[in-house]
N, C-alpha and C positions, 0 to 999 in steps of 0.2 A: 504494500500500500504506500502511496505516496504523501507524505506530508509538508508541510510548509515549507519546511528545508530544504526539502529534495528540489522544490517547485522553484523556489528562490535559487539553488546552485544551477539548474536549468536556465533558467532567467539569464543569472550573470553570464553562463556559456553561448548562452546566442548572442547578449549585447556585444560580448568580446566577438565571435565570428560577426558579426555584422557590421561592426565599426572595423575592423580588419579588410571588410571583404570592399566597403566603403570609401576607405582611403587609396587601396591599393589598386581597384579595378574603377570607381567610378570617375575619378579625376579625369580629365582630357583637357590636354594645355594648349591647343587649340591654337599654336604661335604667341602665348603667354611668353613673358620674358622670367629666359631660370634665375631660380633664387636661392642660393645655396641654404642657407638655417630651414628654412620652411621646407625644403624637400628634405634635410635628414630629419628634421620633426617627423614629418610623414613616415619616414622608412621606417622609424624609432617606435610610432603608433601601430603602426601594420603588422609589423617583428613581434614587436612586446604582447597587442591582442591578439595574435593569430597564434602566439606560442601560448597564452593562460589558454584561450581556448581548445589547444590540446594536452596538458596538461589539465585542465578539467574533466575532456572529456573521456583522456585516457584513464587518469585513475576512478572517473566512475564504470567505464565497460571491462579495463583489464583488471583490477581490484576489485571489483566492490564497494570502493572508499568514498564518501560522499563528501566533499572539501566542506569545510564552514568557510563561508563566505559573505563579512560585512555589509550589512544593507547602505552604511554612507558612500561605498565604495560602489556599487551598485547604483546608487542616485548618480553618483557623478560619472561612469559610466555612461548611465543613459541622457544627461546631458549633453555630452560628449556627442554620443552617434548623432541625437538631434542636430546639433552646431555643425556636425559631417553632413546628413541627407540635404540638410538646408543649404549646406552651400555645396554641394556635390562633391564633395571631396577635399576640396579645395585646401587645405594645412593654412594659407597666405591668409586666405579671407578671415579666416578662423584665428589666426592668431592678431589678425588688424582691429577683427570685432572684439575678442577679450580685451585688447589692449584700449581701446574704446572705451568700452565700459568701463577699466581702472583709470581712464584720463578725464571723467566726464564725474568722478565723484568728489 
């Protein structure tokens, strides 16, 4: 039977494959001008989610083991993918708009 936990380490494992799958494949630079920190951000985002996300999902199907997994971590996660879908990928947009909203308070 599945309980809240399971449901929530589930949860976290798709935000990671999805914000992975996000940065890495939806971007298209379209004759964008390269920008070096914003693209190793990106690779650095892609890398790090796409590795929890196996590592998650490895130790639940080859183990049994079911991670505990922070719900703040979680929240900010899905912030995250949000900030990705909306601006398609983009690392640039994403870091101009945080930096935004830290210059506007």
């Amino acid at each position: 039977m599945m309980s809240i936990s399971h449901a929530h380490t589930l949860l976290y494992a798709m935000l990671c494959g999805s914000l992975c799958f996000v940065v890495a494949f939806m971007y298209q630079r379209n004759g964008a001008k390269y920008k070096l920190f914003p693209s190793i951000t990106a690779f650095c985002i892609a890398a790090i989610a796409g590795a929890e996300w196996i590592e998650v999902m490895g130790s639940i199907i080859l183990y049994k083991q079911w991670p505990s997994i922070s719900p703040v971590i979680t929240i900010f996660l899905s912030l995250l993918l949000i900030l990705a879908v909306k601006e398609r990928g983009n690392v640039a947009r994403i870091i101009d708009r945080l930096l935004f909203v830290r210059a506007t308070n």
